[in-house]
C-alpha positions in Angstrom: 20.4 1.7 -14.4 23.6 -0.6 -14.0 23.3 -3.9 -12.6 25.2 -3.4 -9.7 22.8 -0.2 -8.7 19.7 -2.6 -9.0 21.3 -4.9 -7.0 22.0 -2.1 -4.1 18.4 -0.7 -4.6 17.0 -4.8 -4.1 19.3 -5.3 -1.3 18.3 -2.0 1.0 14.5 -2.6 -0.2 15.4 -6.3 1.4 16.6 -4.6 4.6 13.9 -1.9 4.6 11.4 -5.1 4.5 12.5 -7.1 7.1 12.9 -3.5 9.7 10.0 -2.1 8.6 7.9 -4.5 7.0 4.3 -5.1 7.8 1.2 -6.9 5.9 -0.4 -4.4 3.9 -4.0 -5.4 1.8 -4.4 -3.1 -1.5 -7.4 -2.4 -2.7 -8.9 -1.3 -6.3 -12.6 0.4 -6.1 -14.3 0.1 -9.8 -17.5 1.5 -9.2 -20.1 -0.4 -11.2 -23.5 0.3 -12.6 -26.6 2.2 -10.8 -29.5 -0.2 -10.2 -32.4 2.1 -10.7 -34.6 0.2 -9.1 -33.3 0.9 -5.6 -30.9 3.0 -6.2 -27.9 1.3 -4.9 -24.6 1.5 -6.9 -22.8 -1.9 -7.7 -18.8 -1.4 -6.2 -16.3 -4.7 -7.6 -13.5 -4.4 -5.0 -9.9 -6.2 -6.1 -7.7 -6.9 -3.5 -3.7 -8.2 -3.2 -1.6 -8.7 0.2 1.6 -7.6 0.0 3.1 -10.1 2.8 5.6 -6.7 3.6 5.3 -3.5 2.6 7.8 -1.3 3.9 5.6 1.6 6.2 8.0 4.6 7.0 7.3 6.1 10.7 5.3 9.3 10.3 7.1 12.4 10.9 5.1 14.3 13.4 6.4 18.0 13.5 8.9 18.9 11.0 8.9 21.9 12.9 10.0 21.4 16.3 12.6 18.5 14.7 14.4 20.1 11.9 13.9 23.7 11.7 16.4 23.9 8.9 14.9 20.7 7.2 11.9 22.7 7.1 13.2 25.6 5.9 14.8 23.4 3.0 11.4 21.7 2.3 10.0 25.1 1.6 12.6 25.9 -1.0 12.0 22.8 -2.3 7.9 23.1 -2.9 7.4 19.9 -0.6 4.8 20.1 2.0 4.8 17.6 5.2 0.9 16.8 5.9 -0.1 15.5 9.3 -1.3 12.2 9.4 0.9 11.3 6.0 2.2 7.9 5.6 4.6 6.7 3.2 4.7 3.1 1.9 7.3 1.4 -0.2 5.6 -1.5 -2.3 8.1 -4.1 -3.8 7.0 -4.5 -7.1 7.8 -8.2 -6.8 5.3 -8.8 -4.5 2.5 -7.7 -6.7 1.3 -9.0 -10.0 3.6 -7.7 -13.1 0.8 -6.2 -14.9 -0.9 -3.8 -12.1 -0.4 -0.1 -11.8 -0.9 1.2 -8.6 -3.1 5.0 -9.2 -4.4 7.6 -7.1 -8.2 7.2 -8.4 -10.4 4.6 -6.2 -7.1 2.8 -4.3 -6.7 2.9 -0.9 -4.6 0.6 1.2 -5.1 -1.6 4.5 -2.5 -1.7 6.7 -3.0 -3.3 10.8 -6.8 -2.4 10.3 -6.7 1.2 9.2 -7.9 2.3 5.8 -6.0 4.3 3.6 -6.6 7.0 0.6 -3.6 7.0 -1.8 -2.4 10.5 -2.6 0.5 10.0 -4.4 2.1 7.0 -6.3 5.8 7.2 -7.8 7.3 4.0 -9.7 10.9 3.8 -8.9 13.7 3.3 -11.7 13.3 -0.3 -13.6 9.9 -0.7 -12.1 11.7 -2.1 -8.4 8.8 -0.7 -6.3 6.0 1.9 -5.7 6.4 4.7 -3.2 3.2 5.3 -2.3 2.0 8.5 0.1 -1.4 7.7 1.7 -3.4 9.6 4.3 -5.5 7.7 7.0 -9.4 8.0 6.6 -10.0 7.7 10.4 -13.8 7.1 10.4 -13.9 5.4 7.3 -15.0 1.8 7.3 -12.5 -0.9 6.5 -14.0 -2.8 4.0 -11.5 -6.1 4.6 -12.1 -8.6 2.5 -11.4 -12.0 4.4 -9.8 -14.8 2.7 -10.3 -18.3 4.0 -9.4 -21.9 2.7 -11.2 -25.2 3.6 -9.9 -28.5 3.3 -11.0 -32.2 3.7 -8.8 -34.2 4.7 -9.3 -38.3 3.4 -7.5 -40.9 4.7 -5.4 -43.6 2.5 -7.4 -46.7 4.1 -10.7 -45.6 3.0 -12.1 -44.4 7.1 -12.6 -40.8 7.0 
């Protein structure tokens, strides 16, 4: 991709974070070893905030809105789902060696869990565009980070 392509792609993601940008927590699920003695299964849980991921309204009836958008989708294989979600992940924001995948991810955005369905990696790795699909029932699973500090003063009295 030119340079001057990459920098039109990082400028509308830019844009595209600051309109539709939102804290979003993702999540990797490696399930663990079964303890045999009770019977419980060991789950390690990985988690990054992305400060603002980019969440595309929902489109709620292709149908009623675009009857000839639909009948283009249609030609084109594409299904709209309710309940679908899109997400555009700046791949800046997350570590350089993590690969977002459809197996145990899932994605917290304003308290609501998410199963990824789909991931594609844009050109020159600029972000993830990621469909998920709202587990409504499922439990969130947030896990909460908090600092502590002390604070000591320079004349000894604390």
């Amino acid at each position: 991709m030119p340079s001057n392509q990459l920098v039109f792609l990082r400028q509308t993601l830019y844009q595209l974070k600051h309109e539709y940008g939102s804290r979003a927590d993702v999540y990797f699920e490696a399930e663990g070893e079964l303890d045999t003695k009770t019977g419980n299964r060991n789950v390690t849980r990985q988690k990054w905030c992305v400060r603002r991921a980019i969440c595309l309204p929902t489109m709620t009836s292709a149908a009623s809105l675009f009857p000839f958008g639909l009948e283009r989708l249609r030609k084109h294989d594409a299904a709209v789902q309710m309940g679908d979600k899109t997400v555009v992940i700046d791949r800046r924001d997350l570590p350089q060696d993590l690969r977002i995948e459809t197996h145990n991810w899932s994605i917290v955005i304003d308290r609501r869990r998410y199963e990824v369905l789909t991931v594609e990696e844009w050109e020159c790795r600029a972000a993830y565009q990621i469909v998920v699909k709202e587990l409504k029932g499922a439990r969130v699973y947030e896990q909460v980070e908090i600092s502590v500090g002390d604070e000591v003063e320079a004349d000894g009295e604390s």
